[in-house]
N, C-alpha and C positions, 0 to 999 in steps of 0.2 A: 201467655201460657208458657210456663218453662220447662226444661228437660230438667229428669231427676235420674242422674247414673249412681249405681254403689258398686264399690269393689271392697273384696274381704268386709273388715266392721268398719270402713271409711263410709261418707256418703258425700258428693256432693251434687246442690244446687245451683244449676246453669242457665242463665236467662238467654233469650233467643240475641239480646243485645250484646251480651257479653259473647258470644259464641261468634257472633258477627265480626267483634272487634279481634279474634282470637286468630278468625282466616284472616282478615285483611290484613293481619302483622305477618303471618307466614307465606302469605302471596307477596309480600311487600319483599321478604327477605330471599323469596326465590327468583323476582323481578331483579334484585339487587345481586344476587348470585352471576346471573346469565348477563347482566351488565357487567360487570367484573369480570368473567370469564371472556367476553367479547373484548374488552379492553383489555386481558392478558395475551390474548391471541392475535390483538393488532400489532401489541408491542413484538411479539416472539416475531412477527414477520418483517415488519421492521427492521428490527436489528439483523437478522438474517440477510434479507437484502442487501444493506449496510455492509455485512459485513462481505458478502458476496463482492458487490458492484466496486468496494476500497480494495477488497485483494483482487480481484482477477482485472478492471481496468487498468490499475497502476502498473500491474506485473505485463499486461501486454506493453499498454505504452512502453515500459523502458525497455523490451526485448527489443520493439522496433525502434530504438532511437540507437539502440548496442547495434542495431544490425547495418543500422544507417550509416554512422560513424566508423565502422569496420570496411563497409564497401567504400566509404571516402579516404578511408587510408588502408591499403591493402597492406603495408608490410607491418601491422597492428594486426590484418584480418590472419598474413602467413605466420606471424611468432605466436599469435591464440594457435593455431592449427598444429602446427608444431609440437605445443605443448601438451594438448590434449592429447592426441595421437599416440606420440612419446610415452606417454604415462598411462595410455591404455592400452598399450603395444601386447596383441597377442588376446583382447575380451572384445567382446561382442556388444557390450553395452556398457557403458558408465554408469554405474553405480554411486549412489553419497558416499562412498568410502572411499573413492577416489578424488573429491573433491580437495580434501584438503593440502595437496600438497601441488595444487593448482594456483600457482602466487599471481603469472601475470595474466588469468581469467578472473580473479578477483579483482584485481588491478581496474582490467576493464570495465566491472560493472563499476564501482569505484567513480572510474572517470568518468563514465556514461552520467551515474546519476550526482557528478559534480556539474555537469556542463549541462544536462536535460534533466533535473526533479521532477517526477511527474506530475505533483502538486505544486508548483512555485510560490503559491502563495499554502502558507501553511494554516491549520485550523486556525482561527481566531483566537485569542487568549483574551484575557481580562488580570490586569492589575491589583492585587487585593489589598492596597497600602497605597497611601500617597508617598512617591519615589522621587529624586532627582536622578537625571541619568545624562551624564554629558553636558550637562547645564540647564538642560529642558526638564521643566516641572511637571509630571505624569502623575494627575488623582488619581483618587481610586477608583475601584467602575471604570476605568478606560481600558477600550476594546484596543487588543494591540495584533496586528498583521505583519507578521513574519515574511521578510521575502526570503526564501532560499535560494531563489532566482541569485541573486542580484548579490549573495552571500557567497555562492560558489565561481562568481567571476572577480570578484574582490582582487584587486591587483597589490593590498595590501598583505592578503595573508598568500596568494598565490602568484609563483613565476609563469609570467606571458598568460595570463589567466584563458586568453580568447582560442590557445593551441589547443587542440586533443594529442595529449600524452598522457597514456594509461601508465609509462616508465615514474613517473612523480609518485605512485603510491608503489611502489617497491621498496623494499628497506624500510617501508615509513610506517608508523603508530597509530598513522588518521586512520582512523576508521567510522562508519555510519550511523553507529549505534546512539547518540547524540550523546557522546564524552569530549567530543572536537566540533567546537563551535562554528569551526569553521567549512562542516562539512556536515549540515543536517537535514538529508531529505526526507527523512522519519519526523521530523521533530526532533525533540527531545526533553526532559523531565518526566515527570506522572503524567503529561498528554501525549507523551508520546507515542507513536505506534506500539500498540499492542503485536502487532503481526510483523514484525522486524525479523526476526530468525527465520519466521515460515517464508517470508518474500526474498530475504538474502537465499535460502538453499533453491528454491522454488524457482530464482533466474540463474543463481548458477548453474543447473542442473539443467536446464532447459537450455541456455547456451553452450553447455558442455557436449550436449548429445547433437545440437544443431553441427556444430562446427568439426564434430568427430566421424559424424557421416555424410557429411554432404559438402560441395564446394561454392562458393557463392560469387556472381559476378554481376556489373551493371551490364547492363542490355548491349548488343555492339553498337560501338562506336561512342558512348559516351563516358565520359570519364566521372572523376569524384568532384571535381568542382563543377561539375553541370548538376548535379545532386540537387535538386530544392530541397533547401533545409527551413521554410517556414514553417513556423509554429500555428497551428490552430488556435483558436479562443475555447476560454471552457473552465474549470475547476480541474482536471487534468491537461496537460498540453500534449497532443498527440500532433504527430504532422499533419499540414493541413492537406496534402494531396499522396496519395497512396506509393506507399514503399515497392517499386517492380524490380527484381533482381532474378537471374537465371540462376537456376538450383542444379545443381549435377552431383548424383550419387559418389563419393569417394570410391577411387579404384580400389585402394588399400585396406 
């Protein structure tokens, strides 16, 4: 038995089979719709995570490895203090507009994430060309692991590599952005951190306002070389046993 619809002087002839096959293709396509959409919305979460979990673990790690290294060498903690201070003499808060003429707090983060990257092993890469490099023949398709670790103690491109001196990037042109190889805790080329500027202003500023209101000391009676400076295991390296230091509100 078929259905006979007409509209204006058109008419058509519709069989109950044809009619059949007419919903299965538009159940098909709205089945295929809400799959698609379920897999847009895994992805959107995803990368949000992603992008959460890469800026806000990295940027804690390096605040606590800055903070570490400041309470093991105090008169690094008093010339940051100093300067901040000095340069926000008379405001209430540090502001980004204050940042920039903040040379030896850039200094510090600098040093911090020469000697502590919070990723030491950097994303994976892949070779797209068969290379010679050094002598060693690198096909293509080989998966390549950047140490930054092992880059930023380099006793070839750095003096006394194993010191914390934030003084070494003063005057100097290194900078993080991955233009100086020998200084890439971002990365660097097209894989490199996307979020390079938002995490440089994001610990400067958060070390700016730490050190401009508050004073920082180890616990009494212990000094900087009692400090456990082990490193955790992990894709970040965080300390492995928790940072204690006495906070005391700035009189000034």
């Amino acid at each position: 038995m078929g259905l006979f619809h007409s509209f204006a002087s058109s008419s058509f002839f519709i069989t109950a089979s044809s009619l059949s096959s007419f919903m299965r293709m538009n159940l098909n396509k709205v089945v295929l719709s809400i799959a698609t959409l379920q897999i847009l919305l895994f992805m959107i979460r995803e990368l949000t995570l992603d992008t959460f979990t890469a800026g806000t673990d990295t940027t804690y790690t390096t605040l606590e490895w800055i903070m570490t290294e400041l309470l093991r060498h105090p008169r690094a903690m008093e010339k940051l203090q100093n300067e901040v201070r000095q340069l926000a003499q008379g405001k209430s808060e540090i502001t980004e507009d204050d940042l920039g003429n903040m040379q030896y707090l850039k200094a510090v983060i600098k040093e911090t994430l020469r000697f502590h990257p919070p990723i030491p092993l950097l994303l994976p890469r892949e070779s797209m060309e068969d290379v010679k490099l050094l002598g060693y023949h690198i096909p293509a398709k080989t998966q390549v692991i950047i140490n930054a670790w092992t880059i930023g103690r380099d006793p070839l491109s750095w003096e006394n590599p194993e010191e914390y001196r934030p003084e070494r990037f003063l005057n100097s042109n290194i900078d993080v952005k991955g233009l100086n190889f020998e200084l890439i805790p971002f990365g660097a080329g097209r894989r490199g951190c996307p979020g390079i500027t938002f995490a440089i202003i994001v610990n400067e500023l958060a070390l700016a306002r730490l050190v401009h209101k508050f004073n920082f000391a180890l616990p009494e009676r212990m000094k900087g070389e009692d400090l456990d400076m082990t490193e955790g295991t992990g894709i970040t390296i965080r300390r492995q046993s928790p940072l204690l230091a006495v906070v005391t509100p700035c009189s000034t």
